[in-house]
C-alpha positions as CSV (number, residue, x, y, z in Angstrom):
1,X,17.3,-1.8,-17.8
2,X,17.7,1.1,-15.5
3,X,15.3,3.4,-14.4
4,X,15.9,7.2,-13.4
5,X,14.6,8.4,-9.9
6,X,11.8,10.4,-12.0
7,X,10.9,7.4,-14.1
8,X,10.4,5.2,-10.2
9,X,8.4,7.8,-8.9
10,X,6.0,8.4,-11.5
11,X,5.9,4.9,-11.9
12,X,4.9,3.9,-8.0
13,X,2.5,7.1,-8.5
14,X,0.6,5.3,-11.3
15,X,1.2,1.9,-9.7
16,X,-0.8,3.4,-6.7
17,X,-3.4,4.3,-8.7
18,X,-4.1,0.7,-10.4
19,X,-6.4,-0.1,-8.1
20,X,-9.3,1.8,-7.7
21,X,-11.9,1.5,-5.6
22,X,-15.6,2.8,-6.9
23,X,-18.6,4.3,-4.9
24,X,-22.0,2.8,-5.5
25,X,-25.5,3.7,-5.8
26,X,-26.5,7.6,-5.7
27,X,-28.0,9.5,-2.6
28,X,-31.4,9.0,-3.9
29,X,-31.2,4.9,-3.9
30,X,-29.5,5.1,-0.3
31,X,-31.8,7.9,1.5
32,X,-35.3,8.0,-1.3
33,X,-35.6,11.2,-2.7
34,X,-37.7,14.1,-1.3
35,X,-38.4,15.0,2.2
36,X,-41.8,13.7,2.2
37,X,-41.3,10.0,0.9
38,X,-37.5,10.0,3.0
39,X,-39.8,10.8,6.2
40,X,-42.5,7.6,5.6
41,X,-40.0,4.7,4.4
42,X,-38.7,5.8,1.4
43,X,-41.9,4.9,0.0
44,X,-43.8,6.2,-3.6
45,X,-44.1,4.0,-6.2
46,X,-47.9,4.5,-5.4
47,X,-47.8,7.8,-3.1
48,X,-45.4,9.6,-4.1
49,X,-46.9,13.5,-4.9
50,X,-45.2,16.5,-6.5
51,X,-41.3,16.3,-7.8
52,X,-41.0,13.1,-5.7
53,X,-42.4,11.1,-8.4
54,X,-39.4,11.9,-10.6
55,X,-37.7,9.4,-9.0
56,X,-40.3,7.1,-7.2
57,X,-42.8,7.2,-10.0
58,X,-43.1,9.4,-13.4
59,X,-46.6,8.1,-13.2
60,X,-47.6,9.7,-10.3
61,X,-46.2,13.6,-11.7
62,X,-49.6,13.6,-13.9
63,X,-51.4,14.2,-10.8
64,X,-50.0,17.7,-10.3
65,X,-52.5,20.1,-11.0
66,X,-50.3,23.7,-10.6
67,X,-46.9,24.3,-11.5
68,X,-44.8,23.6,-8.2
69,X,-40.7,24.4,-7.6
70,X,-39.6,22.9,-4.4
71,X,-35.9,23.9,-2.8
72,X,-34.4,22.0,0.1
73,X,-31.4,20.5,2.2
74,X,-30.6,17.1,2.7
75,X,-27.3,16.0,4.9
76,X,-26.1,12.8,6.6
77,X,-23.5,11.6,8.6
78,X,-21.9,7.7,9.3
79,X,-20.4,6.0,12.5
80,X,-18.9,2.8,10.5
81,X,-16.5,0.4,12.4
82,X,-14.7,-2.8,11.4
83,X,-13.0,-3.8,14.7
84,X,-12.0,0.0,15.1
85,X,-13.9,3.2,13.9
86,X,-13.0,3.7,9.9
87,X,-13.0,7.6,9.1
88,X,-16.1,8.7,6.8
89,X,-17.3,11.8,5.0
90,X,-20.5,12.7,5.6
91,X,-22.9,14.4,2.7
92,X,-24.6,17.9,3.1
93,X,-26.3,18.8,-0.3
94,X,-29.1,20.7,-1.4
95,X,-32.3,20.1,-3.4
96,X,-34.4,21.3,-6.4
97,X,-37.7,19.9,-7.6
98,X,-40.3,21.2,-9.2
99,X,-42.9,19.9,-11.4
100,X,-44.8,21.4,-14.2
101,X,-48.3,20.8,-15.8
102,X,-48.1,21.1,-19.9
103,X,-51.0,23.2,-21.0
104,X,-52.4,20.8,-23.9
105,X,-55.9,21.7,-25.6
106,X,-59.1,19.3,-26.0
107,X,-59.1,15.3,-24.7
108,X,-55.3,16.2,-23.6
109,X,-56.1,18.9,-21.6
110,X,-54.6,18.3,-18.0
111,X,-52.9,14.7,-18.8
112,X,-49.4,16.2,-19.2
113,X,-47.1,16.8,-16.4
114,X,-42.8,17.2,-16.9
115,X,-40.6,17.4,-13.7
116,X,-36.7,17.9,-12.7
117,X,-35.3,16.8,-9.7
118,X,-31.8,17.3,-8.5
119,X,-29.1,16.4,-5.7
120,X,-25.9,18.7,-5.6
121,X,-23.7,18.0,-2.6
122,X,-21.8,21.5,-2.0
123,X,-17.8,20.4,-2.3
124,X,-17.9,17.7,-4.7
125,X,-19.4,16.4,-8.0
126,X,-18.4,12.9,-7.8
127,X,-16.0,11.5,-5.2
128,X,-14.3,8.0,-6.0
129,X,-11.3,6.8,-3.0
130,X,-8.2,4.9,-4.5
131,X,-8.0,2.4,-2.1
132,X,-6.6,-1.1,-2.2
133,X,-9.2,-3.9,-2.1
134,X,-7.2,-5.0,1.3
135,X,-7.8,-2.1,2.9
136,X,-10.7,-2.3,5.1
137,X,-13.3,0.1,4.0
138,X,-17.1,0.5,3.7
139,X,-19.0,1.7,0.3
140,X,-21.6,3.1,2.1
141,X,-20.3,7.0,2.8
142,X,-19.6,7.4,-0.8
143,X,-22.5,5.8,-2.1
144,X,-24.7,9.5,-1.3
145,X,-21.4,11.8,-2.6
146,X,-22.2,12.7,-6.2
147,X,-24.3,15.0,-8.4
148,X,-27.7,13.2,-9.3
149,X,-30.2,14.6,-12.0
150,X,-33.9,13.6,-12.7
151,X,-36.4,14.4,-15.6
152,X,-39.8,12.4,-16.2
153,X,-42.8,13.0,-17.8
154,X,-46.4,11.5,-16.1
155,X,-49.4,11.1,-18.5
156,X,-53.1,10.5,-17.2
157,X,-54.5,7.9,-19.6
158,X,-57.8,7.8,-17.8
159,X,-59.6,4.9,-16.1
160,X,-57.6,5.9,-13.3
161,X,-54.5,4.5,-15.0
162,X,-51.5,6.6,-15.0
163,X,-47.6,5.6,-16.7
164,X,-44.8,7.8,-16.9
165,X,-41.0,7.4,-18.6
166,X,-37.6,9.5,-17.6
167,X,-34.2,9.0,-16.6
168,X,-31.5,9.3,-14.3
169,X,-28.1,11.0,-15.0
170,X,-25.0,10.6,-13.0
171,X,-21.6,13.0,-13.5
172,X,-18.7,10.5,-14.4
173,X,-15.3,11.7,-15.7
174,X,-13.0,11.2,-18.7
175,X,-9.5,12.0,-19.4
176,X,-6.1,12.4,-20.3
177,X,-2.7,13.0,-18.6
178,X,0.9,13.4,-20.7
179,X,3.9,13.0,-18.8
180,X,6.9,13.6,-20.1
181,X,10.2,15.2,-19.3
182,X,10.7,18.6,-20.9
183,X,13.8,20.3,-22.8
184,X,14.9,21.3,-19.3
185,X,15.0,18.1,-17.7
186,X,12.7,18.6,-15.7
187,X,9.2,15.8,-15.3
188,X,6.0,17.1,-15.7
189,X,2.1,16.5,-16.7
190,X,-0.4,17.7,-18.7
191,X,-3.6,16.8,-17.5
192,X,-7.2,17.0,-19.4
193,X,-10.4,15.9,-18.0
194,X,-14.1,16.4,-18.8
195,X,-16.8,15.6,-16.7
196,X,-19.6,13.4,-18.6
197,X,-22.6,12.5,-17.5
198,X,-23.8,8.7,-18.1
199,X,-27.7,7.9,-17.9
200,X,-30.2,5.2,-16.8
201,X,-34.3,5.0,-18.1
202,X,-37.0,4.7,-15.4
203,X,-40.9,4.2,-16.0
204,X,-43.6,3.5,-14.4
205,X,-47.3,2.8,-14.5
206,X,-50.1,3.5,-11.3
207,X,-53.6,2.0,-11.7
208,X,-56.4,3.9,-9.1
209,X,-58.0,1.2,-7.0
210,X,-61.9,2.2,-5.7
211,X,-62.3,3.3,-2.2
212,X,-59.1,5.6,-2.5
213,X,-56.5,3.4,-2.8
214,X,-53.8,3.1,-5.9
215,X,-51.3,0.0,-6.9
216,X,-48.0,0.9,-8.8
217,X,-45.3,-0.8,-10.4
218,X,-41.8,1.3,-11.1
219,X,-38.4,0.3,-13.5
220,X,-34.7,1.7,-12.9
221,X,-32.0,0.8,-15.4
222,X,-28.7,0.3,-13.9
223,X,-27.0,3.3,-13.8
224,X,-23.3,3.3,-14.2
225,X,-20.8,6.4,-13.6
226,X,-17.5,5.5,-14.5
227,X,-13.9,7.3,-14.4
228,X,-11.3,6.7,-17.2
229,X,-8.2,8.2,-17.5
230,X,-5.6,7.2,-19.5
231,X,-2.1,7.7,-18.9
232,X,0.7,8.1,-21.4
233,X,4.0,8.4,-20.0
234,X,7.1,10.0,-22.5
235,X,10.5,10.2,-22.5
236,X,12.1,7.7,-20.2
237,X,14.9,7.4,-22.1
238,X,15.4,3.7,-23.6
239,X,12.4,2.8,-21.4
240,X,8.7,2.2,-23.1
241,X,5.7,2.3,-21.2
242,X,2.7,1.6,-22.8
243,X,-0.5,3.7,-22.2
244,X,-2.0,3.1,-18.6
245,X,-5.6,3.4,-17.8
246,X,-6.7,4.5,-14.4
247,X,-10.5,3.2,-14.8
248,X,-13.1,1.7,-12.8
249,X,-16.9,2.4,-11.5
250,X,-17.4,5.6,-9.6
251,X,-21.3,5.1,-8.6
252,X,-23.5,2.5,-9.4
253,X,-27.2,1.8,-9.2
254,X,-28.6,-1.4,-10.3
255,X,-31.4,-2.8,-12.7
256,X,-34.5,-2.1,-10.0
257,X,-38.0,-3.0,-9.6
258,X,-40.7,-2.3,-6.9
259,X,-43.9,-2.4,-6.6
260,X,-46.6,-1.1,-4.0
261,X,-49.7,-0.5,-2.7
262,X,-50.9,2.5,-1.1
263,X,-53.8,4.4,1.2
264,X,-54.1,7.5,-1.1
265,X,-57.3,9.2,0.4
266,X,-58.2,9.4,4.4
267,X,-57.0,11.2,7.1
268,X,-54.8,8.1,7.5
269,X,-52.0,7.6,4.0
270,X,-49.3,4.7,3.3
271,X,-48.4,2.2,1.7
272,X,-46.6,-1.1,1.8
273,X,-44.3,-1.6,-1.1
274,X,-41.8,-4.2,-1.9
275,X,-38.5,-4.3,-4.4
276,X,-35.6,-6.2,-6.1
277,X,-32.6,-4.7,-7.0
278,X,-29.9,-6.2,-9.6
279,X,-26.5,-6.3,-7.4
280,X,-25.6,-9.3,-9.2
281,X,-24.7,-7.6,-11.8
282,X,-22.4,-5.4,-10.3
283,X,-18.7,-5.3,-12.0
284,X,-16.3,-4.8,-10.0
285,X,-13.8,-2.5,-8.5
286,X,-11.5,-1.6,-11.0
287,X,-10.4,-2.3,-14.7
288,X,-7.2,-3.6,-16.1
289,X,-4.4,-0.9,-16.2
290,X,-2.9,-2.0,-19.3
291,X,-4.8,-2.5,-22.7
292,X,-3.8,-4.4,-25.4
293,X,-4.5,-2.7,-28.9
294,X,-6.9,-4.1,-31.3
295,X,-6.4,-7.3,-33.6
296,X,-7.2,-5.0,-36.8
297,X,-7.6,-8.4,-38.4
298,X,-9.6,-10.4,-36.2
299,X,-11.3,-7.1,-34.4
300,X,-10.6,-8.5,-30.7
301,X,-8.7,-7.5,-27.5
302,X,-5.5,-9.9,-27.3
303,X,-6.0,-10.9,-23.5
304,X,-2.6,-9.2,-22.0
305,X,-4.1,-6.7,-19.7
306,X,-3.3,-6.2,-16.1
307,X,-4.2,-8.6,-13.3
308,X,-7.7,-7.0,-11.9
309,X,-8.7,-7.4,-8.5
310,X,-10.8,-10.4,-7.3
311,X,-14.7,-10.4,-8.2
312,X,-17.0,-9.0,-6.3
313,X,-19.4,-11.8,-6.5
314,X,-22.2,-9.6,-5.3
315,X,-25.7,-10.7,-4.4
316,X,-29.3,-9.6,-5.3
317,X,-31.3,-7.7,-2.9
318,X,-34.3,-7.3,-1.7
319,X,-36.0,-4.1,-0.3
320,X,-39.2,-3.9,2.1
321,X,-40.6,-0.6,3.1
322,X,-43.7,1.0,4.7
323,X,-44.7,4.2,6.0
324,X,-47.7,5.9,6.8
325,X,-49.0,9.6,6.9
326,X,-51.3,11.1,9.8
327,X,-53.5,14.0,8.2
328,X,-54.6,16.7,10.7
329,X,-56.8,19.4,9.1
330,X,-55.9,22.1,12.0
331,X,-58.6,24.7,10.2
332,X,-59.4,25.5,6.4
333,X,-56.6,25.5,4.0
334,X,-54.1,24.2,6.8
335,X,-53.3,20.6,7.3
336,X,-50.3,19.7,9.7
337,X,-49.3,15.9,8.8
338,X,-47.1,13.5,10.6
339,X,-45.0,10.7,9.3
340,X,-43.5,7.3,10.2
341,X,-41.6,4.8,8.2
342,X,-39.4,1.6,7.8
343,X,-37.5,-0.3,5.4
344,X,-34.7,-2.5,5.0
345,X,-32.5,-3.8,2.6
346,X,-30.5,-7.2,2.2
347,X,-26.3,-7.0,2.2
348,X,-25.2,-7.3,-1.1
349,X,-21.9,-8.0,-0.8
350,X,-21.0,-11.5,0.8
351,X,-18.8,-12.5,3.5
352,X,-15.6,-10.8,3.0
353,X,-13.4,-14.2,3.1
354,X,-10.6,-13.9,0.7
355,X,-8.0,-11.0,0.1
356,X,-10.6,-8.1,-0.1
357,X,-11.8,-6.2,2.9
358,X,-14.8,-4.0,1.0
359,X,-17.6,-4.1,3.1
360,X,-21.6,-3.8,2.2
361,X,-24.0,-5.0,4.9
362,X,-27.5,-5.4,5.1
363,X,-29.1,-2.1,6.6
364,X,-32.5,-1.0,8.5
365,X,-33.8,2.6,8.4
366,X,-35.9,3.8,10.6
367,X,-37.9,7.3,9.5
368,X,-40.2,10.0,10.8
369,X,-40.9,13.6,9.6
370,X,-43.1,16.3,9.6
371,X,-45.5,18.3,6.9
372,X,-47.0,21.4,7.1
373,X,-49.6,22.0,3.8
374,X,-50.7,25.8,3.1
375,X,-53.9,26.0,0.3
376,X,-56.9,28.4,-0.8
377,X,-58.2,30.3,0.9
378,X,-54.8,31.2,2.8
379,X,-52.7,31.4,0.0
380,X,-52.6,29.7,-3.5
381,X,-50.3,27.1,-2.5
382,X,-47.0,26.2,-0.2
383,X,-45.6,23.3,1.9
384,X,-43.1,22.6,4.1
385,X,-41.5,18.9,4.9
386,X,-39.0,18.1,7.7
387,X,-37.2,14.2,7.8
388,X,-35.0,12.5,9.8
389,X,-33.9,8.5,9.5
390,X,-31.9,6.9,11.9
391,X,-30.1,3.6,9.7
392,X,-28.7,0.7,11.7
393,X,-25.5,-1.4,9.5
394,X,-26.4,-4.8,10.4
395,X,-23.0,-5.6,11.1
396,X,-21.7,-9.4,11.0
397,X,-18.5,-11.3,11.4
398,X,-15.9,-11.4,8.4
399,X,-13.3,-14.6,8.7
400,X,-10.4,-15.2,6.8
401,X,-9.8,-18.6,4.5
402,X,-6.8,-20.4,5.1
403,X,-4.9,-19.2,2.1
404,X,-5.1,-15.4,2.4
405,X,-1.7,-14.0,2.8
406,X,-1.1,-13.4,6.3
407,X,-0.6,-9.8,6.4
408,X,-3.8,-9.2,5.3
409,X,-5.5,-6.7,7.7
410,X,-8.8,-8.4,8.0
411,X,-7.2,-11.9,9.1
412,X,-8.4,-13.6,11.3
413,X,-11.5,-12.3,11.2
414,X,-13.2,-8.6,11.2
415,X,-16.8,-7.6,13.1
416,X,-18.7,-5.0,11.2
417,X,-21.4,-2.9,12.9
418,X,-22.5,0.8,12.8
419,X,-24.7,3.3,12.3
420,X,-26.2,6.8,10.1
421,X,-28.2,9.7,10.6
422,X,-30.1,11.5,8.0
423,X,-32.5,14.5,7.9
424,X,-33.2,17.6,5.3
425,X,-35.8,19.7,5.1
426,X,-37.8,21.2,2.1
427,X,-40.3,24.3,1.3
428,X,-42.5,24.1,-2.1
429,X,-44.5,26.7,-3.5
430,X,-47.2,26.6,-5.8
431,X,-48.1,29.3,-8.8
């Protein structure tokens, strides 16, 4: 069989697009969420106050006592190398919280609390690169460049115990495109997409320990955005191709759990908290290209799908974090508060031995940032919150096996190392 210089070329275009790389995790599981918790660690399963708790800790939004909407920036930038400097993206996005007490009569009087928390990066919605697995490349920048959405709901049960359920939502995309040649000759597409938007439950439960101090334990479901698009390609003349799928993972955050105790009261706040995170259940870069259809008679896939890349083989992490908050009432109504914080998570991805070159190290974040809090008598309520963290990519050498083809761009062996820098600001005001 013969094929026409259109059919080649649409056929290397889709070729090129077989295999997919994916972006994992959101902003919020990179940086923490809020400017508050990003300046002490990343901290607030236990400490976490205001629209922060979305994410940290529904629990924790049943302390708010006045409705609060909260608007800020958040940007970041990467210095990434393997051997030479790979070219990143960095994020610039802004941010709305705000939480909101439900006005409940009787026993449930002042229990209630919903809140909303967003992340919109200002020129994308979702980014995912279509890069080879051979191509050596970093997850990290993409990880922070999508669209992330948070709703919860905190209830006071009393005894100084506090729970709280939501969930996460991430924008992935569906599709179609039809190309076929037309009654002039001439090749072109029709191409239909709809952005969708996948979600993950979190929960959480705080219990008040005496002498101002509070334990908590939160839950994330994985959270999966994924891309498919299929293509169906008309036409060709006595050439058939059957439908091919362009799909894979676009962000990912996995199963989580953390725990941690906190300093709550004091001029002196933190907490300590530690966390697990579900990478082993990562799946993969891309899917096959080419389905089979279903066994109408036995209801299963007939295993002729495309070859997929290798597996990622990904490990389970584990997250450490602290940070601490220096209260300084500078007169009535006016506190001025400093922050400190750390934490660190393990690589993920393991040595980079065989064909792919995909790269997820361990990283440390070190964080600082700034408060300024505005009450009665001055005015009814507003706050200000400045961060900045400085994460190091604890980079590490990547050999080769002996079987990987030699051509292979990380062969013999690739050193990893760099470096990001985070910071955002927020301003709340109460009403």
């Amino acid at each position: 069989m013969r094929v026409g210089p259109k059919g080649f070329a649409l056929l290397t275009a889709v070729s090129a697009l077989a295999i997919a790389r994916s972006a994992e995790a959101s902003p919020q599981d990179v940086l923490g969420y809020g400017a508050r918790s990003q300046g002490m660690g990343a901290i607030g399963v236990a400490s976490a106050r205001g629209y922060e708790a979305v994410y940290s800790n529904p629990a924790l939004l049943s302390l708010q006592e006045e409705p609060e909407l909260d608007i800020g920036l958040v940007g970041v930038i990467f210095h990434l190398e393997a051997n030479d400097p790979i070219g990143t993206d960095g994020l610039a996005a802004g941010v709305l919280g705000g939480a909101l007490p439900i006005p409940l009569p009787g026993v449930l009087k002042d229990r209630f609390v919903i809140g909303f928390g967003f992340i919109t990066p200002f020129d994308i919605v979702v980014r995912s690169r279509i890069l080879y697995i051979e191509t050596p490349q970093f997850l990290l920048p993409d990880r922070v460049e999508s669209i992330a959405a948070q709703v919860g709901l905190g209830v006071d049960i009393g005894w100084g115990v506090r729970a709280g359920i939501g969930f996460e939502a991430l924008a992935a995309l569906s599709g179609t495109v039809l190309a076929a040649v037309d009654s002039t000759g001439k090749l072109g597409a029709v191409v239909q997409d709809t952005l969708v938007a996948s979600y993950a439950p979190v929960a959480g439960v705080t219990v008040d320990i005496p002498d101002g101090w509070r334990a908590g334990l939160a839950f994330h479901g994985p959270l999966v955005g994924k891309f498919d698009v299929r293509i169906d390609i008309k036409d060709l003349g006595t050439i058939t191709v059957p439908p091919v799928f362009v799909s894979g993972v676009a962000q990912y955050d996995p199963l989580k759990l953390e725990t941690e105790l906190a300093r709550t009261e004091g001029p002196v706040r933190g907490g300590i908290a530690l966390g697990w995170k579900r990478w082993s259940a990562y799946p993969g870069l891309a899917e096959a290209t080419v389905r089979c259809p279903l066994d109408v008679n036995t209801f299963e896939l007939p295993v002729c799908s495309a070859p997929l890349p290798e597996e990622p083989e990904w490990n389970d992490t584990v997250v450490a974090r602290a940070g601490a908050e220096l209260v300084y009432p500078a007169r009535s109504g006016l506190e001025l508060l400093t922050r400190v914080g750390y934490f660190f998570e393990s690589a993920p991805a393991p040595e980079q031995s065989r064909e792919g070159n995909v790269y997820e190290e361990a990283r440390s974040h070190v964080t600082f940032g700034f408060g300024l809090d505005v009450k009665k008598p001055i005015v009814e309520g507003l706050k200000m919150d400045f961060f900045g963290q400085l994460g190091i990519v604890h980079g590490r050498t990547h050999e080769k096996e002996g079987g990987v083809s030699p051509d292979n761009p990380g062969r013999p062996a690739v050193e990893t190392s760099g470096f990001l820098l985070a910071g955002g600001t927020s301003l709340g005001v109460a009403f």
